[in-house]
PyMOL Python script that loads the backbone (N, CA, C, O; Angstrom):
from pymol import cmd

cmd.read_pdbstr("""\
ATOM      1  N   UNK A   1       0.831  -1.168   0.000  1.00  0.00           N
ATOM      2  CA  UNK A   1       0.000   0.000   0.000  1.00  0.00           C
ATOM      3  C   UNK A   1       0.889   1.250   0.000  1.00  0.00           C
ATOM      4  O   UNK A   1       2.016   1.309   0.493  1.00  0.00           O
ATOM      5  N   UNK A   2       0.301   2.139  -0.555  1.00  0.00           N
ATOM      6  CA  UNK A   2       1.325   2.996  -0.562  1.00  0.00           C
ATOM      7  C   UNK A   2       0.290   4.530  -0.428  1.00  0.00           C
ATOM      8  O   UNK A   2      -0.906   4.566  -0.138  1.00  0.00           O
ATOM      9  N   UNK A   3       1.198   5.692  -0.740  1.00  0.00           N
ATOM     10  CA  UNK A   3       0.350   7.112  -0.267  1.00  0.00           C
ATOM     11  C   UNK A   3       0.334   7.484   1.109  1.00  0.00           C
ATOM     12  O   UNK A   3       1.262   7.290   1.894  1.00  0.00           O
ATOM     13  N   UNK A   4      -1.199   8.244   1.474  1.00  0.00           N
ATOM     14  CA  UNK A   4      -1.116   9.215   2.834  1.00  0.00           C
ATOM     15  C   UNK A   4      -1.429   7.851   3.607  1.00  0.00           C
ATOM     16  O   UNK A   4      -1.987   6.835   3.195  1.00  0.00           O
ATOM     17  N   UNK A   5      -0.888   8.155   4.865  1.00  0.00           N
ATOM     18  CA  UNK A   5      -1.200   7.335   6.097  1.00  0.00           C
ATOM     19  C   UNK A   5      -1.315   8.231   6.813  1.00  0.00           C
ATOM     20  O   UNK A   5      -0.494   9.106   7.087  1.00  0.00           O
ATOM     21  N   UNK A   6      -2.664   8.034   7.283  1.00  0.00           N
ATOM     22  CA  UNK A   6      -3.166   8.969   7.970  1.00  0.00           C
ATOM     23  C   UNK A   6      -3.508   9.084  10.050  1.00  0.00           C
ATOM     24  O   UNK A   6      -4.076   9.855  10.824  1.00  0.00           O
ATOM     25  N   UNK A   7      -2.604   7.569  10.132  1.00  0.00           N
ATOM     26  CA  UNK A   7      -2.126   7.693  11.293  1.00  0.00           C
ATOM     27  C   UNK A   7      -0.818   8.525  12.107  1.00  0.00           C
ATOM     28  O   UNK A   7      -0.726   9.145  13.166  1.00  0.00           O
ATOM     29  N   UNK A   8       0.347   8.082  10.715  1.00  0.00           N
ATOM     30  CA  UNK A   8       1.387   8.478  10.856  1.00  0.00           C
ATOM     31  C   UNK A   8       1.529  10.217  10.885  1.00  0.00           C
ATOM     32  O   UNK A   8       2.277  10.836  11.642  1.00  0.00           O
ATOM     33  N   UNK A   9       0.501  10.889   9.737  1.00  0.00           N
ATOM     34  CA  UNK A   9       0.143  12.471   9.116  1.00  0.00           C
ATOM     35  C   UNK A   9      -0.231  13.142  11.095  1.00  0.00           C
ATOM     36  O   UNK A   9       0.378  13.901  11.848  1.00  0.00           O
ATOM     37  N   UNK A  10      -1.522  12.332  11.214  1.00  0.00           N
ATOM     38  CA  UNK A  10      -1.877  12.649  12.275  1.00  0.00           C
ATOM     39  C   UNK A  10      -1.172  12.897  13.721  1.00  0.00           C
ATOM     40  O   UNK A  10      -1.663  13.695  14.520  1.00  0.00           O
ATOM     41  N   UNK A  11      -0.205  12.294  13.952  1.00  0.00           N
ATOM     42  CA  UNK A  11       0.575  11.505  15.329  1.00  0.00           C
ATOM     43  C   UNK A  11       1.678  13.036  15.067  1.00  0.00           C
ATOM     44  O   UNK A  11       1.867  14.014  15.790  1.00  0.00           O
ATOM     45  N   UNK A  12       2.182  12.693  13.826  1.00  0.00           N
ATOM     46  CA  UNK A  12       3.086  13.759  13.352  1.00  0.00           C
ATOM     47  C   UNK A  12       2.317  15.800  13.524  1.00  0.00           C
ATOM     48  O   UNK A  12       2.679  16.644  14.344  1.00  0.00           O
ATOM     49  N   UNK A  13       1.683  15.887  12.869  1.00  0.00           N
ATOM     50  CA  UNK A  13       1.022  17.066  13.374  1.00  0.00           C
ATOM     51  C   UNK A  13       0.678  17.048  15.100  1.00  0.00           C
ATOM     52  O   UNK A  13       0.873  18.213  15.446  1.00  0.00           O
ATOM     53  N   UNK A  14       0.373  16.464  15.987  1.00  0.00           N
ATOM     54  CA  UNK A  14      -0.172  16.288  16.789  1.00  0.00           C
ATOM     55  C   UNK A  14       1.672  16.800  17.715  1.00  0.00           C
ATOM     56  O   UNK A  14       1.751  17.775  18.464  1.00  0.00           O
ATOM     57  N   UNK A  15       2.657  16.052  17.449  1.00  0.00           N
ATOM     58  CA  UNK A  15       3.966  15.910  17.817  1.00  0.00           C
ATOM     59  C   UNK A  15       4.496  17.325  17.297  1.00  0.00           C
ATOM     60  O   UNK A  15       5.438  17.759  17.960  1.00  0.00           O
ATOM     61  N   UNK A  16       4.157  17.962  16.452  1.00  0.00           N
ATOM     62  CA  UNK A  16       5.080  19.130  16.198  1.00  0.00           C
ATOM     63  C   UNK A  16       4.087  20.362  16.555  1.00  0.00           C
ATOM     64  O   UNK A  16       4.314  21.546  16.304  1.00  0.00           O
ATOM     65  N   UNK A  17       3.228  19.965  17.034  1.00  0.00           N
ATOM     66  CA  UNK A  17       2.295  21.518  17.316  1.00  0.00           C
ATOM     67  C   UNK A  17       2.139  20.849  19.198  1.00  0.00           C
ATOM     68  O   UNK A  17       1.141  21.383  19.682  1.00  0.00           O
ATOM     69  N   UNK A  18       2.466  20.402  19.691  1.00  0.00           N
ATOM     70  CA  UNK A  18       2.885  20.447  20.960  1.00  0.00           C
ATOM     71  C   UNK A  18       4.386  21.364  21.088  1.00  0.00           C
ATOM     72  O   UNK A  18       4.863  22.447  21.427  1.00  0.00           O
ATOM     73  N   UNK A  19       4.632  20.284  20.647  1.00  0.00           N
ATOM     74  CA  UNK A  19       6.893  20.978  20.487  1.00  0.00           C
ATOM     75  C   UNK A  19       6.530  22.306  20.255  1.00  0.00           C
ATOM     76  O   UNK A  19       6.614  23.040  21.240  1.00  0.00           O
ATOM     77  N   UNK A  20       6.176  22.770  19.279  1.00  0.00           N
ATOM     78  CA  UNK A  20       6.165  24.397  18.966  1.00  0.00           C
ATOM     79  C   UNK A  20       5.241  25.226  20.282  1.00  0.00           C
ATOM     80  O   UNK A  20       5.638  26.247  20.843  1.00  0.00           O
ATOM     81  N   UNK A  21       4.263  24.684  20.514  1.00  0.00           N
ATOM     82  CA  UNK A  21       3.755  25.420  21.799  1.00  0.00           C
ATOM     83  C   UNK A  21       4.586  25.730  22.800  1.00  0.00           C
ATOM     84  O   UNK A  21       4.661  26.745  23.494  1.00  0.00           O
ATOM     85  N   UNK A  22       5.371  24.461  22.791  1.00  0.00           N
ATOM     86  CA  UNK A  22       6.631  24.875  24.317  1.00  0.00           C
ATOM     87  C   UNK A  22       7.381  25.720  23.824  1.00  0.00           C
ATOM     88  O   UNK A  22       7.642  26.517  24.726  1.00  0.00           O
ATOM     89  N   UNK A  23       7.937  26.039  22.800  1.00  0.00           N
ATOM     90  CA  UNK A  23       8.721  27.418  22.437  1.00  0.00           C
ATOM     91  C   UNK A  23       8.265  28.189  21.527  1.00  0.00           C
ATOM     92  O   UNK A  23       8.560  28.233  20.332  1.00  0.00           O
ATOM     93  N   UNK A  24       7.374  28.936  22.254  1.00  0.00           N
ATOM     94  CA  UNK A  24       6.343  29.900  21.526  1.00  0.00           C
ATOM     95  C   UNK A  24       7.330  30.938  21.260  1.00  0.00           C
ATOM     96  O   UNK A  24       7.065  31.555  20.228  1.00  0.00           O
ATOM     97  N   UNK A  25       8.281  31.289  21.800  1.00  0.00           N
ATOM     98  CA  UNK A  25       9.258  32.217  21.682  1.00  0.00           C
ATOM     99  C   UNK A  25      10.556  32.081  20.966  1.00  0.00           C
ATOM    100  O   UNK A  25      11.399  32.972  20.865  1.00  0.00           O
ATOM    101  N   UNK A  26      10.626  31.003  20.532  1.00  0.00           N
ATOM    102  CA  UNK A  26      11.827  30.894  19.633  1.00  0.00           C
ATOM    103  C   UNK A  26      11.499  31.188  17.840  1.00  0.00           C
ATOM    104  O   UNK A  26      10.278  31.103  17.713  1.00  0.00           O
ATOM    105  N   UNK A  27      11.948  31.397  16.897  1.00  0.00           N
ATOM    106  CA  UNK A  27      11.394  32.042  15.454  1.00  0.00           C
ATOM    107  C   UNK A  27      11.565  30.296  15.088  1.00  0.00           C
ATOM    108  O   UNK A  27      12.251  29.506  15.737  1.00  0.00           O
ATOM    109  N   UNK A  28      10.805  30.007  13.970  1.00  0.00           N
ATOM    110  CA  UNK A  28      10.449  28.610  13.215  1.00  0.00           C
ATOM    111  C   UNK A  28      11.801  28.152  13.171  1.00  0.00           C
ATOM    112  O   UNK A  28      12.235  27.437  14.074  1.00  0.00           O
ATOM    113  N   UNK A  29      12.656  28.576  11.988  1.00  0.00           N
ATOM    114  CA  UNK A  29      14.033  28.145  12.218  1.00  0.00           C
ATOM    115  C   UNK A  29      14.411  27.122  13.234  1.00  0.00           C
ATOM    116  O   UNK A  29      14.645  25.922  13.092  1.00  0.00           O
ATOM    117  N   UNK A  30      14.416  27.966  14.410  1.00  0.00           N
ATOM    118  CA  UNK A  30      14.701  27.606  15.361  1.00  0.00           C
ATOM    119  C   UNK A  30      14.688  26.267  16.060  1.00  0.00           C
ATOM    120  O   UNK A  30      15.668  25.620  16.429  1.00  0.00           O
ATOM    121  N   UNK A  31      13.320  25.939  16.185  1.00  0.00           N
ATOM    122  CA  UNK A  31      11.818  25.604  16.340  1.00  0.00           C
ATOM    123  C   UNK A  31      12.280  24.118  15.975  1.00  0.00           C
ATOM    124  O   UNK A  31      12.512  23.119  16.655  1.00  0.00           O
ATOM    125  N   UNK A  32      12.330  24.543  13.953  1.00  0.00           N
ATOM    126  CA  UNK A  32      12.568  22.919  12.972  1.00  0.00           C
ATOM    127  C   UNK A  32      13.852  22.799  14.071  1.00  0.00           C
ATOM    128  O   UNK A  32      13.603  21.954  14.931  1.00  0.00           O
ATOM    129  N   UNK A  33      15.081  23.411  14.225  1.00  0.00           N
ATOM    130  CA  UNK A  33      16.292  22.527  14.250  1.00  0.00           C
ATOM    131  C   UNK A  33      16.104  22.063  15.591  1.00  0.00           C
ATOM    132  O   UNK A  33      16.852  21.098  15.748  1.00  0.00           O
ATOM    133  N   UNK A  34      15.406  22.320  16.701  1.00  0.00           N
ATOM    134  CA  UNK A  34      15.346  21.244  17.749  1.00  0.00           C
ATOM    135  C   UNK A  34      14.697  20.225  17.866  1.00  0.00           C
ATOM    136  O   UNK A  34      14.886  19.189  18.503  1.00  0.00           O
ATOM    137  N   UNK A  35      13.385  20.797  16.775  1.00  0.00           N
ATOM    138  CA  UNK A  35      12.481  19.886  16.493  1.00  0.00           C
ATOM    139  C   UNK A  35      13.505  18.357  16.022  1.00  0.00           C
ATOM    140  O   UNK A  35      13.487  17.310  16.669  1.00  0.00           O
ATOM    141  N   UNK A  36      14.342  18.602  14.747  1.00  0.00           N
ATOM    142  CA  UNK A  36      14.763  17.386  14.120  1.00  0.00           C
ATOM    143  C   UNK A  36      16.005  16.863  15.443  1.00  0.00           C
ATOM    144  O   UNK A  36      16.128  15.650  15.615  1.00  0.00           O
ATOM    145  N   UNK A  37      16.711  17.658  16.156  1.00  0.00           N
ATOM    146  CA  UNK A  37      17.559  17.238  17.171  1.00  0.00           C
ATOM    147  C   UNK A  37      16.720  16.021  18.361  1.00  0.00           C
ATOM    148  O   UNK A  37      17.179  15.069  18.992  1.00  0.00           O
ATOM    149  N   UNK A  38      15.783  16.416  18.300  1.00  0.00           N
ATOM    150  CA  UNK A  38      14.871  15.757  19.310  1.00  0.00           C
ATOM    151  C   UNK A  38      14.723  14.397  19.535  1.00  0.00           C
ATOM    152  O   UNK A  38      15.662  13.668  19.215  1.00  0.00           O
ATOM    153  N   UNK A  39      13.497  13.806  20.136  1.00  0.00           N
ATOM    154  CA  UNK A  39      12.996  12.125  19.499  1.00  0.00           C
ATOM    155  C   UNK A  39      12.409  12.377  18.686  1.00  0.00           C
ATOM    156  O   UNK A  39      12.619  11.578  17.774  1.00  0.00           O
ATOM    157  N   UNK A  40      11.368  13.455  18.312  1.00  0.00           N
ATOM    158  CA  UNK A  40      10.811  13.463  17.210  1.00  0.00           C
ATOM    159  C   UNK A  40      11.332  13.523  15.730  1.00  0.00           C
ATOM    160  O   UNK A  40      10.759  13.135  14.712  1.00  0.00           O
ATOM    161  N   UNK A  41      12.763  14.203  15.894  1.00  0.00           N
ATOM    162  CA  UNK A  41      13.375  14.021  14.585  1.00  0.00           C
ATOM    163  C   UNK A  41      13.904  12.254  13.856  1.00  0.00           C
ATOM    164  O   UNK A  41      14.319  11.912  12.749  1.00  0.00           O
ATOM    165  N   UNK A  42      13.649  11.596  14.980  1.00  0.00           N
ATOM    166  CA  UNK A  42      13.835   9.858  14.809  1.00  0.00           C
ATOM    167  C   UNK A  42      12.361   9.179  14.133  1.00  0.00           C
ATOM    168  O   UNK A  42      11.226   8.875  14.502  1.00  0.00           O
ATOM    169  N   UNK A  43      13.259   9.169  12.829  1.00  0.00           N
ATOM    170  CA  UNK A  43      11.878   8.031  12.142  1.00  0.00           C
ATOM    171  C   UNK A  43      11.095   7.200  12.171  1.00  0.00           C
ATOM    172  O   UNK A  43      10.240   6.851  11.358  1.00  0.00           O
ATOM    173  N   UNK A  44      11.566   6.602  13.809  1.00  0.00           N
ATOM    174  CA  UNK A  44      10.850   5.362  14.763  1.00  0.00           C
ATOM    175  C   UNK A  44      10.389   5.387  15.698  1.00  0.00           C
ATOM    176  O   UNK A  44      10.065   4.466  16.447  1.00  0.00           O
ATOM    177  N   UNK A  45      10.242   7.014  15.838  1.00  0.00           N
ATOM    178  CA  UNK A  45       9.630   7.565  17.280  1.00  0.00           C
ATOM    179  C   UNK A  45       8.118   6.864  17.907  1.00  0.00           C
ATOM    180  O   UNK A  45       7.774   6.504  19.033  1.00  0.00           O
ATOM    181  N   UNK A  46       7.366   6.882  16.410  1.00  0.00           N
ATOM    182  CA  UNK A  46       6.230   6.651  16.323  1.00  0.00           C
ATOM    183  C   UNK A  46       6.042   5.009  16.820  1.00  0.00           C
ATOM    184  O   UNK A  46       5.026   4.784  17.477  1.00  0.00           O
ATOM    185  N   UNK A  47       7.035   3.761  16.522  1.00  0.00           N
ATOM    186  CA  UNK A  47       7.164   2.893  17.432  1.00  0.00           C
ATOM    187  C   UNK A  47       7.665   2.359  18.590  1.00  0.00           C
ATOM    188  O   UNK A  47       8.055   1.232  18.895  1.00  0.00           O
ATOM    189  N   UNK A  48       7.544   3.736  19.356  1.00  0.00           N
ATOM    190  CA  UNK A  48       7.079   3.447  21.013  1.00  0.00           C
ATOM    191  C   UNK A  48       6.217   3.668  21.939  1.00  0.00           C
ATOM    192  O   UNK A  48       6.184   3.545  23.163  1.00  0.00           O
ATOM    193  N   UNK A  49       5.069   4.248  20.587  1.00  0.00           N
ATOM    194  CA  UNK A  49       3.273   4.200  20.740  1.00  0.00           C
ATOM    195  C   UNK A  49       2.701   3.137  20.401  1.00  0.00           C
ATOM    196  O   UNK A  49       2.139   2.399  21.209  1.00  0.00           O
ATOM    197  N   UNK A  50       2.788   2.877  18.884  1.00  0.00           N
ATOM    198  CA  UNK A  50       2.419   1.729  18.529  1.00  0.00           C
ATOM    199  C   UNK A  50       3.278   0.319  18.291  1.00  0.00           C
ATOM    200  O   UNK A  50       4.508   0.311  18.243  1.00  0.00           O
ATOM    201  N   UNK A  51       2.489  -0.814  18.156  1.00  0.00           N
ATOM    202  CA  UNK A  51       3.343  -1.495  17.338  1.00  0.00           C
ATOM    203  C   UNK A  51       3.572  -1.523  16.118  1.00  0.00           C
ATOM    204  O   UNK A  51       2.996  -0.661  15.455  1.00  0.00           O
ATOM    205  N   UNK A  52       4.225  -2.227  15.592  1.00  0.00           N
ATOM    206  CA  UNK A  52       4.349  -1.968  13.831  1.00  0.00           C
ATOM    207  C   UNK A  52       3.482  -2.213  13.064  1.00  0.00           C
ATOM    208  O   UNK A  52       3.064  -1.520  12.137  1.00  0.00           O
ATOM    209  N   UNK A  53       2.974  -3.797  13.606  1.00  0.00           N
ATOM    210  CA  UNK A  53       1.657  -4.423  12.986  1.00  0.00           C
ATOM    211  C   UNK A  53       0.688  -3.803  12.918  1.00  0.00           C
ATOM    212  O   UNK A  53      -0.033  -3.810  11.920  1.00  0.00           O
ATOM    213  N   UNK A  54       0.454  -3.117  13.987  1.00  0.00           N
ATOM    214  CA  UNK A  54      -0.712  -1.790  13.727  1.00  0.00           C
ATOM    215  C   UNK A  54      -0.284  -0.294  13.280  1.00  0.00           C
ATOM    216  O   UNK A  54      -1.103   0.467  12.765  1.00  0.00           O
ATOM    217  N   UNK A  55       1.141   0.088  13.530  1.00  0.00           N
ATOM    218  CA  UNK A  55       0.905   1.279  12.735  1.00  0.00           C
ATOM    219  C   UNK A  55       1.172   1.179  11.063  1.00  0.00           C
ATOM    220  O   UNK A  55       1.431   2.123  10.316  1.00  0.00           O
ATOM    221  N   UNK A  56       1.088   0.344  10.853  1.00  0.00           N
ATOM    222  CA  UNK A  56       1.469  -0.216   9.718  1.00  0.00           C
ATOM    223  C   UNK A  56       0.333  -1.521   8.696  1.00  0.00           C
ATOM    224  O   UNK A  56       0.433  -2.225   7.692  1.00  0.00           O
ATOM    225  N   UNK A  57      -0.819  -1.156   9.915  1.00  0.00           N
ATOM    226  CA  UNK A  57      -2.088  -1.870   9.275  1.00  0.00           C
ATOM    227  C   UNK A  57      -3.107  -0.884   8.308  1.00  0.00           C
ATOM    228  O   UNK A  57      -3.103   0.343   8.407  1.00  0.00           O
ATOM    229  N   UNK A  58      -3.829  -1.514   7.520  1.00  0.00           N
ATOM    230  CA  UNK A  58      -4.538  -0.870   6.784  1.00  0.00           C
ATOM    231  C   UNK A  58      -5.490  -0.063   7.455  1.00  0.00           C
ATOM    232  O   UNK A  58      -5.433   1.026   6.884  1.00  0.00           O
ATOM    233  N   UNK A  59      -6.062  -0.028   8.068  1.00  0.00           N
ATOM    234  CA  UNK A  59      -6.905   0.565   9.107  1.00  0.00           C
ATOM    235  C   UNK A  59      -5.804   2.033   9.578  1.00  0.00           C
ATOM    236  O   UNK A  59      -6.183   3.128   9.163  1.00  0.00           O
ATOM    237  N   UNK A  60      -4.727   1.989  10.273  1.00  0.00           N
ATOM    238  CA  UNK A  60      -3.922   2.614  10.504  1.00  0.00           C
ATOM    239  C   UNK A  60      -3.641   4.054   9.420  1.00  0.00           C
ATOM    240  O   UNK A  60      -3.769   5.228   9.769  1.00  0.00           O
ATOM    241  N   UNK A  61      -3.368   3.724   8.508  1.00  0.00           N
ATOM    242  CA  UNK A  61      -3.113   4.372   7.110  1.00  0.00           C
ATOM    243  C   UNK A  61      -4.622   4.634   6.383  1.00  0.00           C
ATOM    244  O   UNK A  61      -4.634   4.829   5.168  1.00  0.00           O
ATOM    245  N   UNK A  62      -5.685   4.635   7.017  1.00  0.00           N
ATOM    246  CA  UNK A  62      -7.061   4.831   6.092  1.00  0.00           C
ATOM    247  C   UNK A  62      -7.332   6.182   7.157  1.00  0.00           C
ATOM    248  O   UNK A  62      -7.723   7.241   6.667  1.00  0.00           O
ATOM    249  N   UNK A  63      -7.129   6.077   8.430  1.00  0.00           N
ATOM    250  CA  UNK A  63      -8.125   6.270   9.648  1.00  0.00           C
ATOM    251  C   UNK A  63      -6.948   6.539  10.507  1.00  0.00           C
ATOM    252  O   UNK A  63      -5.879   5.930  10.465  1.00  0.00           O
ATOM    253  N   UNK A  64      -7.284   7.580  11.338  1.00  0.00           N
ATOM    254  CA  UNK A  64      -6.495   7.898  12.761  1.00  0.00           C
ATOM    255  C   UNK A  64      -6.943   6.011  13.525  1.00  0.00           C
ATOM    256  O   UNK A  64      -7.905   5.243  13.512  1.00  0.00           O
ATOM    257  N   UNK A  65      -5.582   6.047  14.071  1.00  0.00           N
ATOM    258  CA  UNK A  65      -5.606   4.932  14.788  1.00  0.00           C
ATOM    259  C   UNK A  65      -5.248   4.650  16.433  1.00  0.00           C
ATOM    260  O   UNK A  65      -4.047   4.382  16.454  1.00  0.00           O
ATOM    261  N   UNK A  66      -5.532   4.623  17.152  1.00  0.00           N
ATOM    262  CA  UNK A  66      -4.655   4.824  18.901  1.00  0.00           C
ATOM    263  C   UNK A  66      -3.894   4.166  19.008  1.00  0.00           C
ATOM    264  O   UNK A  66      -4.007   3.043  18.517  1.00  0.00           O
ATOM    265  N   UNK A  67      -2.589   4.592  19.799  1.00  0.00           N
ATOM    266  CA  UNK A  67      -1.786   3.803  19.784  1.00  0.00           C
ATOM    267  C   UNK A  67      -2.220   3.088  20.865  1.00  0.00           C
ATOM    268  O   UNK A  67      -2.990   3.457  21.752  1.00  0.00           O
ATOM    269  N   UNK A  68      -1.199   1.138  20.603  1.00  0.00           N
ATOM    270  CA  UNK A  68      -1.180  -0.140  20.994  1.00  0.00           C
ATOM    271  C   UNK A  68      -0.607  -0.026  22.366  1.00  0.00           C
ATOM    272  O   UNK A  68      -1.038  -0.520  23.408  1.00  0.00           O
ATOM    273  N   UNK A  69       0.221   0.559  22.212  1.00  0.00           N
ATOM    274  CA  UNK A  69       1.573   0.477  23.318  1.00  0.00           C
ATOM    275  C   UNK A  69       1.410   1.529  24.830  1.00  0.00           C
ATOM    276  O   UNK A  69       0.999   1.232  25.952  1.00  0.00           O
ATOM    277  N   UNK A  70       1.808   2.537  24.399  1.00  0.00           N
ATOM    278  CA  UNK A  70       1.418   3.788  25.431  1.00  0.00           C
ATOM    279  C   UNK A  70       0.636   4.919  24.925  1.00  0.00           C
ATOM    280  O   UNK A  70       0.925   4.948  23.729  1.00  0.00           O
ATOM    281  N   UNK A  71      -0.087   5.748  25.134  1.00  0.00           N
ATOM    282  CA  UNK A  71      -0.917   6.446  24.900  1.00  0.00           C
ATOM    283  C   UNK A  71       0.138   7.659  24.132  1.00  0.00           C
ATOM    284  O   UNK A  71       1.366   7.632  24.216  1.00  0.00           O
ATOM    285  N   UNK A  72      -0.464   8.441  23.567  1.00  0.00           N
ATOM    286  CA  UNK A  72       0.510   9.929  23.073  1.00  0.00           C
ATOM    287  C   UNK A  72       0.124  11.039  24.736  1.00  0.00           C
ATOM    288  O   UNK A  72      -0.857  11.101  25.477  1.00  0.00           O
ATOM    289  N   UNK A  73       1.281  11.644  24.718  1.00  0.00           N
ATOM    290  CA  UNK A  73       1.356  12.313  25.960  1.00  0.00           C
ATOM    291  C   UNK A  73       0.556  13.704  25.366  1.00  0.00           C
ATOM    292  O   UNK A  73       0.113  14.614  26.066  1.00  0.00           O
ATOM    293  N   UNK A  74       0.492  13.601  23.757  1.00  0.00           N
ATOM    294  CA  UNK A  74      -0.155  15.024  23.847  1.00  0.00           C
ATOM    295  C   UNK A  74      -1.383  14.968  23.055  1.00  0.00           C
ATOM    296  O   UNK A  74      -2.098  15.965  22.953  1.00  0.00           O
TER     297      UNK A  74
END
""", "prot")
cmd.dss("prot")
cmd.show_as("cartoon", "prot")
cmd.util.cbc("prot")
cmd.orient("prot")
């Protein structure tokens, strides 16, 4: 399957508009380069919410999905 996954779209917006709230005061720039320094800049962040089998199920990629594992803190 391929295209939007709309778990991953979701989790991701959800993860960078927290981060940016905590430094309402720093300019975007900024912002991206701690952003990518972070866990969030790790491409596998997203599997230590879910598991793979589910973030990576069809359902997952159609549809917001909750994560398996631990909840999202934000």
């Amino acid at each position: 399957m391929e295209g939007h996954h709309e778990t991953i779209t979701a989790a991701s917006i959800r993860a960078i508009d927290a981060f940016r709230s905590e430094r309402s005061g720093l300019q975007l720039h900024q912002i991206c380069n701690e952003l990518l320094s972070s866990r969030f800049g790790d491409p596998k962040w997203l599997l230590g919410y879910w598991s793979r089998d589910r973030l990576f199920s069809g359902e997952a990629r159609s549809e917001w999905t909750e994560p398996d594992l631990v909840p999202l803190p934000f």
